[in-house]
Structures are given as structure tokens and as C-alpha cells.
N, C-alpha and C positions, 0 to 999 in steps of 0.2 A: 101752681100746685093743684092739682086734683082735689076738689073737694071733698073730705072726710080720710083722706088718707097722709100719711106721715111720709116724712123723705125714707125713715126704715122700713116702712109696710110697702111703699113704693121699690125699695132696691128688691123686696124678698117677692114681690112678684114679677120683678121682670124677668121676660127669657124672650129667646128669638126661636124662629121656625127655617129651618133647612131643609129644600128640596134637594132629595137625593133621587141619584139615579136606580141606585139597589132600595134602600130601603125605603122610599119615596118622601114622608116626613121627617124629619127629625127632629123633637122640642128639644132646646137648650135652656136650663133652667140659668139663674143668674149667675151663678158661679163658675159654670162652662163659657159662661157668654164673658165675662172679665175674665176666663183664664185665656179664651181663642182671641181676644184683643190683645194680648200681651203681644211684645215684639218675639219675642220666643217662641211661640206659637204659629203667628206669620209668616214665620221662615217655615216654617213645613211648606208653606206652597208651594216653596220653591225646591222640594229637594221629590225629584220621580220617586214613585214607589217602586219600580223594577229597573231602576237604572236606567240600561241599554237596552231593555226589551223593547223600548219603540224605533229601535233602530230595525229592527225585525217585524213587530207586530204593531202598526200607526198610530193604533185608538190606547196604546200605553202610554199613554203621557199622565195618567191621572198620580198622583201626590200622595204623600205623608197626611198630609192634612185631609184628605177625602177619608183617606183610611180612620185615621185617628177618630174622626169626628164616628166615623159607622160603628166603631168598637164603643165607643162612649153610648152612642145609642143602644147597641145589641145589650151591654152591660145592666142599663137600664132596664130593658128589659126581660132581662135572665132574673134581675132581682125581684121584679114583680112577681115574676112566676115561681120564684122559689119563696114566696112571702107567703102563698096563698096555700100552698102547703108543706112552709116546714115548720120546725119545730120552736116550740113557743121560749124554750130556755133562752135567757138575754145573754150567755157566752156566748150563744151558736152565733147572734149578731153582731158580734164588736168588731168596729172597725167598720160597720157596713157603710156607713157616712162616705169612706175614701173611693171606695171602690170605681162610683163612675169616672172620678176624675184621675185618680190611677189608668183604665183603660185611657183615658183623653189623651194623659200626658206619656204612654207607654213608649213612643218614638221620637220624645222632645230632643233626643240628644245625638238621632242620626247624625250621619256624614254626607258627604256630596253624592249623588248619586247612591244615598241607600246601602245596600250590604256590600257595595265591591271593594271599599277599601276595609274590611273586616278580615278578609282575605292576605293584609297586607303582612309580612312577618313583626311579630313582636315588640322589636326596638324603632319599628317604624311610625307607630301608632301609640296613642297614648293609652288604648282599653277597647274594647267593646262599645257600642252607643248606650246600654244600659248604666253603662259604669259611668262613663263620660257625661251621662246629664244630669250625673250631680253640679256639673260646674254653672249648665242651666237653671236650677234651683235656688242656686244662688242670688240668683236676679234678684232687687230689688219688687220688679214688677211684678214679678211672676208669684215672689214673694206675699205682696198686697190682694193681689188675686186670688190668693188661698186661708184668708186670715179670714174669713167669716166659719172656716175648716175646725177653727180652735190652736194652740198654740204647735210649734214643731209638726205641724201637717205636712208640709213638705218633704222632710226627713220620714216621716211614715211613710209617704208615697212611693218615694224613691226606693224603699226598703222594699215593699210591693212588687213594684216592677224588675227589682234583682231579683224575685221572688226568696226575698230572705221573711224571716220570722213567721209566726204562727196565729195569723188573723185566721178565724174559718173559711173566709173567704178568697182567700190569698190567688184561690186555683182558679177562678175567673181570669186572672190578668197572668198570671203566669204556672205555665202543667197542663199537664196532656189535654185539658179541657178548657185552654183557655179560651175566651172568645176571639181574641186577635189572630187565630188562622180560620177560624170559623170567617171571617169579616176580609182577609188578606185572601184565603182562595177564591170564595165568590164574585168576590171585586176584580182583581186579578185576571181570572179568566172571562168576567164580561167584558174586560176593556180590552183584552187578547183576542175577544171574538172565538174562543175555544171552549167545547163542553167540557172540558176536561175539572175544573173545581165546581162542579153544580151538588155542592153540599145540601143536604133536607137540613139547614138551620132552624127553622122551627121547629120541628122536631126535635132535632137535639137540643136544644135550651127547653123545652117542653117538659125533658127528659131528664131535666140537669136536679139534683136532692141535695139535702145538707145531710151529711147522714154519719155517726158515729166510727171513729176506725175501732174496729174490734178489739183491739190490744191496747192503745193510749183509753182511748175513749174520748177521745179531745175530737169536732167536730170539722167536717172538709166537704167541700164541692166535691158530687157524688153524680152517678149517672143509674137510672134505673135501666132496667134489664130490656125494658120493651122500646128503648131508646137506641139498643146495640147496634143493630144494622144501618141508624144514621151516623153512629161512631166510626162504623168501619166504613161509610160512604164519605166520611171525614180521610181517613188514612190513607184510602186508597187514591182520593180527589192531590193529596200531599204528592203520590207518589207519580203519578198522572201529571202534573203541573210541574214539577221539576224535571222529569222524562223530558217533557214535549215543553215546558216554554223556561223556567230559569236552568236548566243546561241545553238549550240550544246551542248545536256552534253558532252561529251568526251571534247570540248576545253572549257567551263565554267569548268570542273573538274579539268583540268591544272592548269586555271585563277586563279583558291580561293586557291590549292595549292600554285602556286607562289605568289600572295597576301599574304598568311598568311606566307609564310616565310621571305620576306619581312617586314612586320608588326613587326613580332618577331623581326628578326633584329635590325629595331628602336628604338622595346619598350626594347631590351636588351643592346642597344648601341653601338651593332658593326659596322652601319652605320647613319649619321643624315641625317633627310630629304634632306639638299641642297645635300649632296654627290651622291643624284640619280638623282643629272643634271650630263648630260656628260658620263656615261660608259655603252658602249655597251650589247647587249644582255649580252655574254661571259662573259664580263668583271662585270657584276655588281655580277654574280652572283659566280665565283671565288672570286672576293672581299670579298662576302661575307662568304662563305664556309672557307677562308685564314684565316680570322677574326675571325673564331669561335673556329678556331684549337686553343686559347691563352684564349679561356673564358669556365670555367666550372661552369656553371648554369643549372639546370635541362632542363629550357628553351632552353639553346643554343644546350645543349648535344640535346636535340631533333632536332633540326632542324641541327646540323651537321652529327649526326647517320642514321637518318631516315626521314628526309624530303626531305634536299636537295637531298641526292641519290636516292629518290621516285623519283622526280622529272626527273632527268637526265634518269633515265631505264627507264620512262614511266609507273612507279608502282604510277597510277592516283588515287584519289579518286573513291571511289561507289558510286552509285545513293544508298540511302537508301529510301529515297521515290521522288514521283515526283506529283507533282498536274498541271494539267493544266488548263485552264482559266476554264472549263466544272466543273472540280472537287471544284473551287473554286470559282463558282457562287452563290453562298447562304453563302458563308462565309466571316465575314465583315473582314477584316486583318487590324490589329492594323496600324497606321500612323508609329509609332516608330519603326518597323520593320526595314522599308525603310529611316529612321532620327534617329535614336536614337542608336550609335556602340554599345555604353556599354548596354545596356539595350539585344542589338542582342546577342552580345558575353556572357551574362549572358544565355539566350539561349539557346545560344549550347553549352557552358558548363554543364547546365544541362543534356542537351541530351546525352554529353559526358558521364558525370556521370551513366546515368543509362543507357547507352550501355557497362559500363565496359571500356570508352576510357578515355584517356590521356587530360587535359586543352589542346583546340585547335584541337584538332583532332572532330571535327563537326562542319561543316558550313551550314548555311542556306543563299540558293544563290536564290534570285531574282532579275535579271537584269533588268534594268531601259534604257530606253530612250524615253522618254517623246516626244520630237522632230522631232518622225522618219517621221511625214507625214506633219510637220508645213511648211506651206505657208505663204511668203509674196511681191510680185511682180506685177509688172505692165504686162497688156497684151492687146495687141492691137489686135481689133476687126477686121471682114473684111469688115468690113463699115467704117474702121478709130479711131473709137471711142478708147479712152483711158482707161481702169478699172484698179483697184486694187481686186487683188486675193489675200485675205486673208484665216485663217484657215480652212474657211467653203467651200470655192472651188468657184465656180461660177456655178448656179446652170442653167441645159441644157449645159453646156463648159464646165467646170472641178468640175466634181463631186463624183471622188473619196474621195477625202479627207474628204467629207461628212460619210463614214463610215472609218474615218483613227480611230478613238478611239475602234472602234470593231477590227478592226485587230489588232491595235496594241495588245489589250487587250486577241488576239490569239496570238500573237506570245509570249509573257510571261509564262516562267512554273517556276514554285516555287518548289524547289530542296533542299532534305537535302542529303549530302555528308558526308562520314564519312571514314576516312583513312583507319581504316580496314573493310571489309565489314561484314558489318550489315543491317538489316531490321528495318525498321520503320513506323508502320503503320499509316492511316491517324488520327484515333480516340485517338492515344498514343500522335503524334506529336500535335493536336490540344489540348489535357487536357494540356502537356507543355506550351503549348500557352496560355491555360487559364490561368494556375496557377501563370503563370509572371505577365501577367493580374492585376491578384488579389493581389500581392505580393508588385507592381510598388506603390509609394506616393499618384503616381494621376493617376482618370483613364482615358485608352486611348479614343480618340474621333471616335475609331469606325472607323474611314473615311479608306479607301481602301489604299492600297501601289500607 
């Protein structure tokens, strides 16, 4: 033992030092450092932070765990800087204890490869990764690792990260200002080798206030006025980055690949839903392949023959056709496209059929995120005044968001992929679309995806 120090004076100063490639140091105080030792934790290394993007872009291979660890640092220091000037009332602080280890643990409850089985329909999956790590929390380990936290900290956390209940500080870890796309762009686009997310993060945490909602009066992560233009170099870095690298075809071609062999999987029984909490990139996907070697169904023979090994060599899907927002501005696209699986996979089964391909070998891929430019945050004026920035922006302040439904509406292209390559033209792919149309009980409302 260390002369003049206790084995508790001892645990409360240990911490470890992490070089990073973005943020170059990163101190881990003792309690980051027993929760990144937990087995739960560990496994982030192994699950990619963009999936398939390194099938596209080489230098994505970087993890969960790179990320996790950068949010926990950035957290750290959003609160230093909102210490030195916010407000002395001890409400505006409570809860501020969880906060960095809420950012740490915000992606404890990923899937294999990250967001692409989130994509999977409903009865397929057990939840969200948000939802799902509560089962993580459970851990014994992860359990002890939090217990210098004070009683039921985990259960606070977790509350955090759904972004439920009303800490002041809640909007760090989850809301329009959280630090986890601050940390997920930056990172993201230097391992893509792309300018496309070069966010001014210091700035915007520079800019970050605790500051009163006018109406409750109860206290929230705020953003001051002279911080706005690295908010909107935030939004538009969002919309920039999903354009050009998470809707790439090349990694959307991966996505619906590994989606439909998964899918398969469930609906043939070689894995159930809960079984894709917990195993690694690797591991889920060897499980699954192990699994299939004992089941001879035409379905499974497919995807042990020839999908999963498509998958592993990089023998991706085709574009067969592509539409972008321009090609798809006079065409109304059925609701049920985007809600309705069975009615979709009836579809491309069709298309299958009269391409000459195999049940499941044609997908029709149009990715969704509705969300990518929603606001809602306080922002203090440089006259004092208090506002709320909602979806519409603040008009002469923040008024990008005022055209966030036009970009978003460019950044969407509607994509049929088809395992062997094939052609599909636009007037062949829309009579299909009629014909389902016509064929459905009831007809569709018309309304856009």
C-alpha cells in the first residue's frame, strides 16, 4: 500500500488516460474505469459504429466503444463549462453525478452491427437498443460498477438514456443537443476520410447554458445565441453525412442484405428475437450460419449457400433501379410502402418473380428518418430573453430548419436491389406498384412515404 493513503482514498483516485484520435486525451475517472472493465462494456469493441460503411469507406471499422468513450469525455466537458457559468440554484444540478456515465453507457445495449437491425419490423426484434439495455443493467457487474453512484443509479441512467424524466440536465444525453451526434458526426466522418461532419464542437458546448423554460420555469440544457451557426453547422453536418455516407447505396446494399438474412433467420427459427440482445458483430452472425448447417429448408439452404457468403466476400446487392427525390416528385407513393412489411415483401416478391429471382432476392429500400433536423430547445438571446426553438427554427436566428423537410426529402432515394444483377426500369417498377395497388382489400391513401 502506498504510504499515507487508505485502500478508499486509493479507489477514489484512480483513473486511466485514453489516447484518442479526435479528442487526443481522455481522463477516466474511477468509475468510467470499473464501468469500461465490465464484460458489458467490452463488447462494444466489438460491435462497428457504421455497420457496413467499411465495406464502402476502409478506415470505418472504428466501434461503439471509441464512440461511447468520446461522449463520456465531451460530457465531461460540456459540464465544466456550464459550471463556470450557470446558475448557482442546487435544482438546476440534480442528477448532475449521472450524467457522464449516462453519456458512457448510452449505446450499452446495441445490436450487431449497430443500427441496421432497428430497421427490422417490429415482431422481429425485441425493442430499440435504448429499450434493450435495460437487460444490460441487470448485470451483476455492471451493477457493482455503479454502486459508488448511490442506490438505484442504474435505473436513473437508463431513464436518461430513454430520455425519460426531468433531471435538468437530461438534454446532454438525450435532445436536439445532445452530445452523442456532436461526437457520432466528427468521429464518423474522420474514419470515412469525408468533410462532410466537421462540426465547431467547441463551440457549441462553449455555447451550451442551463437556462429557465419560460413557462414551467423548471431548468434545461440551453444553447446561447452566439453559438447558433455551430448548431446549424451541427444540422446540416447530420444532413451531409447521411446524403453522402449512412444512405450510400453501397452500405444501404450491405444493410437489406444483412436485414434479410436475419429476417430469414427468425422467420425460419434459427434465432428468436431476444437472442439478438447480446452477440457481437462476429458472433451473431457465425451463430447464425452454425444454425443453419442442421436446418435444410429451401429458405435456410439459401441463406447458408448464398447469402451469408455474399455477405462475408462483399458479393453485395445491385442497384436495379434508383429514384431520387427529382424522379419522384409527381409520384404519389403508397403509405403502406413505408408501414405495411407484408404488403412490401409481396412486392418484391413479385419483382422477384418476373426478374427470374429467388423469394427474397429483391428489396425495395427507402430509408427513413423523419427526425434528422427536429428541434426543440431553449435559447437564450443576447438581450437576455429566454425562447423556445421549435421545428420551425427561429425565424432571422435559426432558420435552417425552416427548409429541413426539403433536404431531408433530397437526401432520400428509393432503391430496388436485387441479388443478381438486374435491370428495372422506372415504368416496369411503377405498373408493379400499381398492380399491388389494385390487387390490396383497400385502397392506399395516396399519402407519400
Amino acid at each position: 500500500m502506498t504510504r499515507g493513503y487508505s485502500p478508499a482514498m486509493l479507489e477514489r483516485t484512480r483513473f486511466r488516460v485514453i489516447r484518442d484520435p479526435l479528442w487526443n486525451t481522455i481522463r477516466l475517472d474511477s468509475t468510467a474505469v470499473r464501468i469500461i472493465d465490465t464484460a458489458e462494456f467490452q463488447r462494444l469493441r466489438y460491435i462497428r459504429q457504421l455497420g457496413f460503411a467499411h465495406l464502402v469507406y476502409p478506415g470505418a471499422t472504428h466501434t461503439r466503444f471509441d464512440h461511447a468513450v468520446g461522449v463520456y469525455h465531451l460530457a465531461r466537458t460540456a459540464l465544466r463549462f456550464l459550471k463556470e457559468r450557470g446558475p448557482e440554484l442546487e435544482e438546476a444540478w440534480e442528477g448532475e453525478e449521472l450524467i457522464p456515465y449516462a453519456a458512457l453507457l448510452h449505446d450499452i445495449g446495441h445490436f450487431a452491427f449497430s443500427h441496421a437491425l432497428e430497421e427490422l419490423e417490429p415482431e422481429q426484434l425485441p425493442g430499440n437498443h435504448e429499450t434493450v439495455s435495460f437487460q444490460f443493467f441487470q448485470s451483476p457487474e455492471l451493477q457493482e460498477a455503479l454502486n459508488a453512484l448511490g442506490p438505484g443509479a442504474g435505473d436513473r441512467i437508463h431513464r436518461l438514456i430513454l430520455g425519460e424524466g426531468d433531471l435538468p440536465l437530461r438534454g446532454l444525453v438525450s435532445g436536439s443537443l445532445d452530445l452523442d451526434k456532436m461526437e457520432y458526426l466528427r468521429r464518423d466522418a474522420r474514419f470515412c476520410g469525408v468533410p462532410y461532419g466537421e462540426v465547431d464542437v467547441d463551440r457549441l458546448i462553449q455555447g451550451l447554458v442551463l437556462l429557465p423554460d419560460p413557462e414551467s420555469g423548471l431548468y434545461e440544457v440551453g444553447v446561447h445565441e452566439k453559438a447558433v451557426a455551430s448548431l446549424e453547422s451541427l444540422l446540416f453536418a447530420k444532413y451531409q453525412m447521411f446524403r453522402n455516407v449512412y444512405w450510400h447505396h453501397g452500405v444501404r446494399a450491405a444493410t437489406v442484405l444483412y436485414k434479410r438474412i436475419v429476417a430469414e433467420a427468425v422467420a425460419e427459427g434459427l434465432v428468436t428475437p431476444p437472442d439478438l440482445v447480446g452477440p457481437t458483430d462476429e458472433e451473431l452472425l457465425y451463430g447464425i450460419g452454425r444454425r443453419a448447417e442442421d436446418v435444410d429448408t429451401p429458405g435456410v439452404e439459401r441463406l447458408r449457400t448464398r447469402w451469408l457468403p455474399a455477405l462475408r466476400s462483399r458479393r453485395i446487392p445491385k442497384r436495379a433501379l434508383e429514384l431520387t427525390a427529382a424522379d419522384l416528385a409527381e409520384i404519389p407513393l403508397p403509405s403502406w410502402l413505408g408501414t405495411d412489411p407484408f404488403r412490401r415483401r409481396e412486392l418484391e416478391d413479385q419483382l422477384a418473380r418476373d426478374l427470374d429471382l429467388e423469394p427474397g432476392e429483391v428489396v425495395v429500400d427507402y430509408p427513413a428518418k423523419a427526425a434528422m433536423f427536429q428541434l426543440n430547445l431553449l435559447l437564450e438571446r443576447r438581450n437576455g430573453e429566454v425562447a423556445r426553438v421549435g421545428p420551425e427554427g427561429l425565424p432571422g436566428v435559426i432558420d435552417l430548419p425552416r427548409v429541413a423537410e426539403e433536404l431531408y426529402r433530397t437526401a432520400r432515394v428509393l432503391r430496388v436491389f436485387t441479388f443478381s444483377r438486374r435491370t428495372v426500369t422506372r415504368d416496369a417498377f411503377l405498373a408493379v406498384l400499381r398492380k399491388s395497388e389494385d390487387s390490396a382489400p383497400e385502397p392506399s391513401s395516396g399519402i407519400g412515404v
